[in-house]
MDTraj code that builds the backbone (N, CA, C; nanometers):
import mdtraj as md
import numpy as np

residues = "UNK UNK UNK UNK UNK UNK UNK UNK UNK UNK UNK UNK UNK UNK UNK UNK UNK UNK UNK UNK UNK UNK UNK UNK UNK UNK UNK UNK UNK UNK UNK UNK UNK UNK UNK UNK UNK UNK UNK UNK UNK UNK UNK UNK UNK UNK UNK UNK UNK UNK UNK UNK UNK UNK UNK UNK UNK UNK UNK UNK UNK UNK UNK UNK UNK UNK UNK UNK UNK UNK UNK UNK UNK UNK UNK UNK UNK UNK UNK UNK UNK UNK UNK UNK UNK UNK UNK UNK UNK UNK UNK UNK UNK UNK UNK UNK UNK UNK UNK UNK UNK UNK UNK UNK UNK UNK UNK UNK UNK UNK UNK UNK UNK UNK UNK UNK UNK UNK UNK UNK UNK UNK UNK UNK UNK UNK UNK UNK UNK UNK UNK UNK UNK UNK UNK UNK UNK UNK UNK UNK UNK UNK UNK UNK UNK UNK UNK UNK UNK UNK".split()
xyz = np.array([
    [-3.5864, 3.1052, 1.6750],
    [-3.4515, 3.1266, 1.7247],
    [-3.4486, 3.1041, 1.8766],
    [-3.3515, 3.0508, 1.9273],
    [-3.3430, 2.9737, 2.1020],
    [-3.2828, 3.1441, 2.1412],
    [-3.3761, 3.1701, 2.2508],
    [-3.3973, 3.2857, 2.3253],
    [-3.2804, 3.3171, 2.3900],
    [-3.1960, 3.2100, 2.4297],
    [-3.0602, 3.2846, 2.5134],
    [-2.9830, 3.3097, 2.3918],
    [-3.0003, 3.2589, 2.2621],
    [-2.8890, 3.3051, 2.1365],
    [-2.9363, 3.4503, 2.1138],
    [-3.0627, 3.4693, 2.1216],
    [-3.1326, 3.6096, 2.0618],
    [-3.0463, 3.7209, 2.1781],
    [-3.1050, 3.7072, 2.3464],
    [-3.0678, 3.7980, 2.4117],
    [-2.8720, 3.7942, 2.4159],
    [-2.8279, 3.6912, 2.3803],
    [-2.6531, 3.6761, 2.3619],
    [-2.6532, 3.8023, 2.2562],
    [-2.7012, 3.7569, 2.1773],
    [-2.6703, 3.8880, 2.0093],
    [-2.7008, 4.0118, 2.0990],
    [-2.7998, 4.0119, 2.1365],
    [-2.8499, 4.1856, 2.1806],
    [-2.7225, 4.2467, 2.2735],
    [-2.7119, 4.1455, 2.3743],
    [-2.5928, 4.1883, 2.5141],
    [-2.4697, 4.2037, 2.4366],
    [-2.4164, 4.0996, 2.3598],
    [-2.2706, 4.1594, 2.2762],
    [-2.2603, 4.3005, 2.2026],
    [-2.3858, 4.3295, 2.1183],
    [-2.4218, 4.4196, 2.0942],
    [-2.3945, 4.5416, 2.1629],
    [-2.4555, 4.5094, 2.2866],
    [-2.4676, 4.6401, 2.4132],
    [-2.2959, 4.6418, 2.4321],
    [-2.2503, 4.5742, 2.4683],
    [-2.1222, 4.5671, 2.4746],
    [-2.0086, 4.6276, 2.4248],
    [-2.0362, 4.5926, 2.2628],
    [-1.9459, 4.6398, 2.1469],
    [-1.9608, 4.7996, 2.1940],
    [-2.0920, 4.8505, 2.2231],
    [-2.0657, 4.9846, 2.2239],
    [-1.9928, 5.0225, 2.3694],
    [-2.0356, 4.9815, 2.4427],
    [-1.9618, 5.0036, 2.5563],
    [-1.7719, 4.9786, 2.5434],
    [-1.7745, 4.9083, 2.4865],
    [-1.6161, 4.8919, 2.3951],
    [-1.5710, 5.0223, 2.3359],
    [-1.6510, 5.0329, 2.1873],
    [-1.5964, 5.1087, 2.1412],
    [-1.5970, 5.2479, 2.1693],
    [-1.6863, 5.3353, 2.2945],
    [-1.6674, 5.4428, 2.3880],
    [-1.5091, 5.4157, 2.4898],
    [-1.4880, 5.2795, 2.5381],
    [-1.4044, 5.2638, 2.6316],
    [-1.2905, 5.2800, 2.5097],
    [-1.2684, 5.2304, 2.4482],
    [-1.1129, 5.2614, 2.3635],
    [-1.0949, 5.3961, 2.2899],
    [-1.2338, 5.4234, 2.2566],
    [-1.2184, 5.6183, 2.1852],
    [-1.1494, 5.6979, 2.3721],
    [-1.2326, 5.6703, 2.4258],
    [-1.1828, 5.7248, 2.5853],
    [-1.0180, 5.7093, 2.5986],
    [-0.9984, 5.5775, 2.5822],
    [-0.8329, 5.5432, 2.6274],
    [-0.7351, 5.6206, 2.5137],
    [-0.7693, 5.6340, 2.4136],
    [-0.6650, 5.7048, 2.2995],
    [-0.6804, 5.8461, 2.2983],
    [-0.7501, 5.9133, 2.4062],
    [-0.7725, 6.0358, 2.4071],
    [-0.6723, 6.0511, 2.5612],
    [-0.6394, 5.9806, 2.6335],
    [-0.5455, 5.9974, 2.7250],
    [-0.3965, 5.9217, 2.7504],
    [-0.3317, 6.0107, 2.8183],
    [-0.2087, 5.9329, 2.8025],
    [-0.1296, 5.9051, 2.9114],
    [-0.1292, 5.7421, 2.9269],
    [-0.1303, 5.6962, 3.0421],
    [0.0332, 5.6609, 3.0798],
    [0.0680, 5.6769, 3.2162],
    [-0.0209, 5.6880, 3.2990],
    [-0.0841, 5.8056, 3.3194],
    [-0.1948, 5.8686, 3.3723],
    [-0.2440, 6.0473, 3.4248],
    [-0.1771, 6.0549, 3.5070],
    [-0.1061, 6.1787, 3.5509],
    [-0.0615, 6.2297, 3.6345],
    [-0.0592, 6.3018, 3.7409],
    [-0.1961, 6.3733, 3.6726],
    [-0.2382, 6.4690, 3.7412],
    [-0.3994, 6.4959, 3.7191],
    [-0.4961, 6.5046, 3.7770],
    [-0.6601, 6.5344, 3.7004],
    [-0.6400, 6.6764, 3.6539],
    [-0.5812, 6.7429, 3.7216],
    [-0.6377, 6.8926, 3.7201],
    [-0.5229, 6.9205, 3.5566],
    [-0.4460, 6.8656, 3.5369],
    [-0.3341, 6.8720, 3.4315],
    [-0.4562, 6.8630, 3.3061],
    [-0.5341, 6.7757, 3.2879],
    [-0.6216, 6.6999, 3.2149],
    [-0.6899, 6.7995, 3.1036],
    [-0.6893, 6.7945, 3.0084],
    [-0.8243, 6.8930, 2.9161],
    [-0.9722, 6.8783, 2.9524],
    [-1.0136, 6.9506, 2.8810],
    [-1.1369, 6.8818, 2.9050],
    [-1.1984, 6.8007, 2.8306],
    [-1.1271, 6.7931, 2.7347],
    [-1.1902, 6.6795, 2.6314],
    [-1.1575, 6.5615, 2.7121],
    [-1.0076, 6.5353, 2.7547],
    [-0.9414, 6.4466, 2.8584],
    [-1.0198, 6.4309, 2.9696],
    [-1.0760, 6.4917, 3.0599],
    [-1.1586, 6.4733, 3.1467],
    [-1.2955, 6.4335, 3.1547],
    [-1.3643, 6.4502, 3.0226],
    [-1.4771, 6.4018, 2.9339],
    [-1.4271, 6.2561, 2.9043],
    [-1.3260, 6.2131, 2.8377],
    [-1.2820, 6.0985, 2.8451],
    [-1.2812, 6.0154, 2.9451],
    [-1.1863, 6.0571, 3.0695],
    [-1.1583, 5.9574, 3.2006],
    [-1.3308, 5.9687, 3.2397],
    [-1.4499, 6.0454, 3.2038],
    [-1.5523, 6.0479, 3.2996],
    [-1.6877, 5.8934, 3.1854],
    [-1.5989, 5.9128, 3.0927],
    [-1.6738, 5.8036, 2.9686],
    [-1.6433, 5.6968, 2.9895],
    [-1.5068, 5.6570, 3.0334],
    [-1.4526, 5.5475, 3.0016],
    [-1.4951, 5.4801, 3.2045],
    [-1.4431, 5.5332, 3.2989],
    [-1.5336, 5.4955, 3.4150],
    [-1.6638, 5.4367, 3.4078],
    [-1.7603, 5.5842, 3.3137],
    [-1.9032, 5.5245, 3.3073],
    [-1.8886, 5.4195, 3.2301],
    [-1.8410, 5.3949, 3.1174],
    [-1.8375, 5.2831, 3.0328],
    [-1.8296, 5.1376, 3.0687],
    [-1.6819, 5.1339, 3.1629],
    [-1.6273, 5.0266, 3.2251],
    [-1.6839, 4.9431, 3.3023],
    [-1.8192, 5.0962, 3.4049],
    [-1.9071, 5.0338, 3.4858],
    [-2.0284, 4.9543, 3.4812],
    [-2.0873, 5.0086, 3.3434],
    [-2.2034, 4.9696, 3.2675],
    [-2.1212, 4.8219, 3.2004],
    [-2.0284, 4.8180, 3.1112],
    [-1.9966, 4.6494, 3.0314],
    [-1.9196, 4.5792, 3.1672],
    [-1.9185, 4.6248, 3.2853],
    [-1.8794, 4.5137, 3.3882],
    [-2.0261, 4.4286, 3.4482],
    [-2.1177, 4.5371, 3.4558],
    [-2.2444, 4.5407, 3.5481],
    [-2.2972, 4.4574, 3.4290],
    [-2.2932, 4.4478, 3.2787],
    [-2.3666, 4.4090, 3.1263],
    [-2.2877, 4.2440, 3.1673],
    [-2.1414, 4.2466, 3.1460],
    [-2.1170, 4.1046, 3.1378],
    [-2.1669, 4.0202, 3.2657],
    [-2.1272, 4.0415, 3.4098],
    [-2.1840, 4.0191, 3.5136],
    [-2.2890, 3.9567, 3.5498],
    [-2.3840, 4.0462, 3.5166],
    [-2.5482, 4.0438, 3.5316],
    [-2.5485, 3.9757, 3.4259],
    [-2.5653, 3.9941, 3.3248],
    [-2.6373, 3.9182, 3.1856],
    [-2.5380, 3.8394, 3.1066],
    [-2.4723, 3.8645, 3.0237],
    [-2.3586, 3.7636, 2.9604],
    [-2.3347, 3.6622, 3.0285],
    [-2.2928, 3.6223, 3.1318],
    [-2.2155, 3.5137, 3.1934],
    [-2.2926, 3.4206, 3.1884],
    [-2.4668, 3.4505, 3.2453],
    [-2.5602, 3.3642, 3.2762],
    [-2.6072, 3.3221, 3.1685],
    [-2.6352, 3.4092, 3.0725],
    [-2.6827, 3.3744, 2.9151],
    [-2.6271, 3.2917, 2.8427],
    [-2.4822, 3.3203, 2.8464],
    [-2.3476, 3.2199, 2.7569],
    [-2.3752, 3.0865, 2.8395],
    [-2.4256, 3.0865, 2.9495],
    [-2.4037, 2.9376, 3.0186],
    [-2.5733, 2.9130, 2.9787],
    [-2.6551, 2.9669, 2.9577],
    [-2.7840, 2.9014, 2.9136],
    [-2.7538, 2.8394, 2.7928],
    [-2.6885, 2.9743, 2.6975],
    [-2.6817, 2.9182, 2.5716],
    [-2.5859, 2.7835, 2.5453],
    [-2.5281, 2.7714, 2.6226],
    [-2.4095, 2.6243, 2.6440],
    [-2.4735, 2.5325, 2.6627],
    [-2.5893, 2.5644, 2.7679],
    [-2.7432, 2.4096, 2.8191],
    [-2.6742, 2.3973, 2.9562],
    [-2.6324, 2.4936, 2.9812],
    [-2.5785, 2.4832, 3.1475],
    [-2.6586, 2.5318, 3.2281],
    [-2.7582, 2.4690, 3.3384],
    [-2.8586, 2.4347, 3.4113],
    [-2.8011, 2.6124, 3.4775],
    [-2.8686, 2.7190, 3.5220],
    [-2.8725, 2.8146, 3.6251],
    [-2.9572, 2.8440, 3.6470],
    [-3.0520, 2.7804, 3.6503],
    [-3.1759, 2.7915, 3.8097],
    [-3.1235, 2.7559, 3.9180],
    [-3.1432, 2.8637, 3.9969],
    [-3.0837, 2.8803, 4.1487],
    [-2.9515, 2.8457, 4.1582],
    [-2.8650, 2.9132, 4.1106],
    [-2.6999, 2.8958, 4.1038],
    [-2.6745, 3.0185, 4.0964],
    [-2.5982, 3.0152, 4.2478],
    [-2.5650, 3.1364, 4.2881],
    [-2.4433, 3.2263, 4.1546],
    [-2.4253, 3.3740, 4.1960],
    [-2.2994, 3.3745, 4.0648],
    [-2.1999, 3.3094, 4.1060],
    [-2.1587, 3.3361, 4.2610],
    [-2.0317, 3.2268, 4.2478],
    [-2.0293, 3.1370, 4.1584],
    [-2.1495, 3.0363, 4.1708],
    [-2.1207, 2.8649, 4.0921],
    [-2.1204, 2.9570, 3.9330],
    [-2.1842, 3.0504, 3.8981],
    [-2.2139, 3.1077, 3.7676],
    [-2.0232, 3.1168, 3.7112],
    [-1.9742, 3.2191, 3.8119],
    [-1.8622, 3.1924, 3.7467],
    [-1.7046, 3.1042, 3.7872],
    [-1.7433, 3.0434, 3.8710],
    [-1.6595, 2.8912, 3.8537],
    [-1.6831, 2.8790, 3.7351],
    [-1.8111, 2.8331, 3.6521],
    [-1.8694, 2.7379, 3.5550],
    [-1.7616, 2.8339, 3.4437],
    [-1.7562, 2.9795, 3.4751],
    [-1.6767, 3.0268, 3.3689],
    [-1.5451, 3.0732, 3.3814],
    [-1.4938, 3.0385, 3.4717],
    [-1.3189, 3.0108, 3.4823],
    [-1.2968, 2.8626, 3.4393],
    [-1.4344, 2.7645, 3.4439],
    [-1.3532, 2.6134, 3.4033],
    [-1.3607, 2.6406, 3.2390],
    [-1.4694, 2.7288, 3.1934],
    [-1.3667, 2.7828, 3.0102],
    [-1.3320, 2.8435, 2.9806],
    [-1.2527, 2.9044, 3.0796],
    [-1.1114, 2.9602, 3.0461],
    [-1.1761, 3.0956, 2.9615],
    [-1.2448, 3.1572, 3.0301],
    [-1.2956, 3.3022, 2.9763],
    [-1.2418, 3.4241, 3.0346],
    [-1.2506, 3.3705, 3.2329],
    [-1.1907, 3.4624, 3.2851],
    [-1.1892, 3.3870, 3.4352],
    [-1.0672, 3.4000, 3.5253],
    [-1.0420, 3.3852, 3.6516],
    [-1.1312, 3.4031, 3.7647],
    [-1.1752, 3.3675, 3.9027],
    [-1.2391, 3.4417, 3.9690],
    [-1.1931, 3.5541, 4.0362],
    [-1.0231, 3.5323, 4.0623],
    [-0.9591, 3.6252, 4.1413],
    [-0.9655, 3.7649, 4.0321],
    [-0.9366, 3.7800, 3.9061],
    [-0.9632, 3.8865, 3.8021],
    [-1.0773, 3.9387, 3.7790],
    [-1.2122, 3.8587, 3.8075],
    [-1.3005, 3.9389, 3.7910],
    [-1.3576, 4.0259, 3.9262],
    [-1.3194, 3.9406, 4.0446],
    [-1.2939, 4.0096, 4.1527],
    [-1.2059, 4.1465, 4.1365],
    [-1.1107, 4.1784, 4.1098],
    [-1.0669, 4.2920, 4.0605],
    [-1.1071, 4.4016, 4.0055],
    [-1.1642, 4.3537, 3.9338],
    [-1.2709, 4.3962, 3.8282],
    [-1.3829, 4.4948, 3.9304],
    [-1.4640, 4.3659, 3.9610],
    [-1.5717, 4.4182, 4.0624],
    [-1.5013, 4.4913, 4.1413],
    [-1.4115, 4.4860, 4.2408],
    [-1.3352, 4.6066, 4.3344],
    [-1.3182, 4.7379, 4.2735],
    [-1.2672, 4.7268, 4.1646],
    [-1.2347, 4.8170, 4.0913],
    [-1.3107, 4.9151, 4.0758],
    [-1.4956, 4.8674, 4.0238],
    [-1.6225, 4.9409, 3.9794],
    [-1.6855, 5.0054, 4.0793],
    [-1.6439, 4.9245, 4.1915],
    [-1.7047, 4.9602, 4.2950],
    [-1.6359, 5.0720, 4.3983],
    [-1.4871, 5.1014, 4.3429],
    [-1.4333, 5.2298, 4.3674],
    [-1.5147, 5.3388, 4.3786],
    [-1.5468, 5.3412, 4.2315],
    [-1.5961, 5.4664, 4.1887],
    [-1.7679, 5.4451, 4.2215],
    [-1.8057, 5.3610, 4.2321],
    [-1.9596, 5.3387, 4.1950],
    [-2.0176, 5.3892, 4.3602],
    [-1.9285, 5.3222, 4.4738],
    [-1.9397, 5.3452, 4.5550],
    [-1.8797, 5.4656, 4.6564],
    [-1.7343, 5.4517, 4.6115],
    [-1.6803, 5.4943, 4.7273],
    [-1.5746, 5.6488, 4.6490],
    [-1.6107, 5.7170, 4.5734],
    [-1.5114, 5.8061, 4.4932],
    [-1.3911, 5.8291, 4.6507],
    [-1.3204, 5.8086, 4.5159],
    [-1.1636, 5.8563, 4.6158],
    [-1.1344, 5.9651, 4.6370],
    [-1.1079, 6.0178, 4.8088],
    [-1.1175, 6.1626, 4.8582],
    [-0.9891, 6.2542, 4.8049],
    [-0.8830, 6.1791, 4.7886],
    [-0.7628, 6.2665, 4.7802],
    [-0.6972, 6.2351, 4.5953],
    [-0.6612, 6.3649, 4.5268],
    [-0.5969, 6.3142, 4.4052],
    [-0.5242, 6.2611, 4.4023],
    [-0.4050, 6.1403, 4.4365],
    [-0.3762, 6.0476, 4.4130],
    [-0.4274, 5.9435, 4.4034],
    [-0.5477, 5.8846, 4.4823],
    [-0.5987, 5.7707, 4.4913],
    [-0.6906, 5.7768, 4.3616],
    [-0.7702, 5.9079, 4.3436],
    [-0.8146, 5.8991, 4.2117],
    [-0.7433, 5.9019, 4.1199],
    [-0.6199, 5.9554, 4.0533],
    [-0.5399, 5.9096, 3.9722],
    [-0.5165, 5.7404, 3.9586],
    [-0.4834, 5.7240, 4.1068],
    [-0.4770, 5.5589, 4.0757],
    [-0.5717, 5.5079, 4.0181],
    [-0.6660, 5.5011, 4.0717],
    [-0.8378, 5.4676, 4.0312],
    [-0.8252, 5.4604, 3.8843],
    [-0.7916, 5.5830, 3.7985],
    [-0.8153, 5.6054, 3.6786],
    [-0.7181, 5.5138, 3.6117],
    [-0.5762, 5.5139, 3.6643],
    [-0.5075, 5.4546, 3.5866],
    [-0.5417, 5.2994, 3.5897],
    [-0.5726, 5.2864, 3.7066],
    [-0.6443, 5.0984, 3.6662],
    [-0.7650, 5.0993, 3.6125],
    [-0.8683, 5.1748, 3.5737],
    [-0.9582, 5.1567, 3.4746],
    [-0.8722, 5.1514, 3.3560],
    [-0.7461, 5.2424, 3.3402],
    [-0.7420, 5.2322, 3.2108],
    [-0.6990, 5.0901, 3.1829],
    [-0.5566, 5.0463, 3.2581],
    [-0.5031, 4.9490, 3.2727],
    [-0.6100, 4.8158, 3.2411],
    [-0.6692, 4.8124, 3.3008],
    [-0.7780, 4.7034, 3.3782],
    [-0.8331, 4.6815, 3.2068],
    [-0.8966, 4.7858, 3.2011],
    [-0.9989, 4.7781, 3.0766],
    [-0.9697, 4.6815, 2.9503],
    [-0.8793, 4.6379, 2.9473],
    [-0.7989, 4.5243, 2.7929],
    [-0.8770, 4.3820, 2.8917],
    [-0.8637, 4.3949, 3.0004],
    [-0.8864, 4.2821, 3.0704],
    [-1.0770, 4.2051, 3.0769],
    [-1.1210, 4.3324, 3.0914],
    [-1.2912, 4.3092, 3.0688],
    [-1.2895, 4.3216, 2.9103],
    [-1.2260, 4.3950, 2.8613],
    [-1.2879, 4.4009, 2.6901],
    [-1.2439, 4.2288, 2.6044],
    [-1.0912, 4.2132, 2.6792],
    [-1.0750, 4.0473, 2.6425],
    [-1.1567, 3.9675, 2.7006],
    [-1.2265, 3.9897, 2.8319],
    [-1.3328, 3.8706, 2.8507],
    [-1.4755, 3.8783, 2.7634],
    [-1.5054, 3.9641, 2.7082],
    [-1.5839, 3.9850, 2.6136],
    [-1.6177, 3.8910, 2.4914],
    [-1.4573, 3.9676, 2.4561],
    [-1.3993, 3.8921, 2.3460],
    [-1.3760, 3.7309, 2.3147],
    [-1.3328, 3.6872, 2.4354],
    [-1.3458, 3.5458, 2.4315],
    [-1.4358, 3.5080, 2.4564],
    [-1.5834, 3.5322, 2.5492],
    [-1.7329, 3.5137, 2.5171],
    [-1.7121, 3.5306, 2.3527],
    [-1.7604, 3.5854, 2.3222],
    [-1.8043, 3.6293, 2.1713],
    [-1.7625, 3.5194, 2.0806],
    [-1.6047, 3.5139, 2.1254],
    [-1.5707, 3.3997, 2.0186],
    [-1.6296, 3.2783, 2.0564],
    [-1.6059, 3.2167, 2.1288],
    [-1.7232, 3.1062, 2.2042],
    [-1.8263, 3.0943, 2.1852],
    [-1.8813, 3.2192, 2.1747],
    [-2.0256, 3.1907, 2.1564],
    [-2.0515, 3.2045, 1.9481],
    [-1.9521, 3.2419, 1.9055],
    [-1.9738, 3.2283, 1.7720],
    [-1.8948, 3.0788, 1.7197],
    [-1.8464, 2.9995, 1.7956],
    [-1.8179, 2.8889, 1.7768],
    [-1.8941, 2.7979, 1.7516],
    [-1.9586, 2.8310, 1.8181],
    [-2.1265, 2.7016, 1.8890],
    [-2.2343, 2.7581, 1.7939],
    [-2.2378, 2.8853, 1.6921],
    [-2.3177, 2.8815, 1.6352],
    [-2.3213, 2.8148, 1.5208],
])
top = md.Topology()
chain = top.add_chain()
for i, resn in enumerate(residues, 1):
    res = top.add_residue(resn, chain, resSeq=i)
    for name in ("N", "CA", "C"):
        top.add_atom(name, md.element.get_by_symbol(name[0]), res)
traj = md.Trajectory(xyz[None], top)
């Protein structure tokens, strides 16, 4: 079996679960939040799953998917920076650069910089939630792509 198809199966894999934590998370809250402190705690167990979640299948597609799907395509990435990595994957129409930029801003909210005052973390939360259809569809259209070509 050709090694970037094997580690493709494993990473979608990793994925799906990172999916299906991020959508049990989103149907347990009801958006937009309004308030954190309003929140249950099951609700707050949620917004703290679906963050971790979002951050791990951004950092999963990023790092590994993008480069893999373009091995598995026969698309040369030795020494190609990610920029050229994902040009190569806005020209099939998987996902934008300006959106996954978003994306990355987004992770790096929380990963880096937690927001000092409750509004900005409310915001925060509500664009993970928002956001999240947006990484789970770039997934998704990997996946299908890559089950095309098999």
């Amino acid at each position: 079996m050709n090694i970037a198809k094997e580690r493709l199966a494993k990473y979608f894999l990793e994925a799906r679960r990172h999916i299906e934590v991020i959508t049990e998370a989103i149907e347990e809250l009801t958006y937009p939040i309004k308030s954190y402190d309003e929140l249950s705690k099951l609700q707050k167990f949620a917004v703290n799953s679906l963050i971790f979640r979002f951050s791990k299948l951004q950092d999963l597609v990023g790092s590994k998917i993008f480069r893999t799907y373009l091995e598995y395509n026969r698309y040369d990435t030795a020494n190609k920076s990610f920029l050229e990595l994902l040009k190569e994957i806005e020209k099939e129409g998987i996902i934008d650069i300006d959106s996954w930029d978003e994306l990355r801003k987004l992770r790096n909210i929380i990963a880096h910089d937690y927001p000092d005052s409750e509004d900005e973390q409310i915001e925060a939360i509500n664009l993970f939630i928002k956001k999240s259809s947006l990484l789970i569809d770039t997934v998704s259209r990997l996946e299908s792509r890559y089950g095309e070509t098999q």
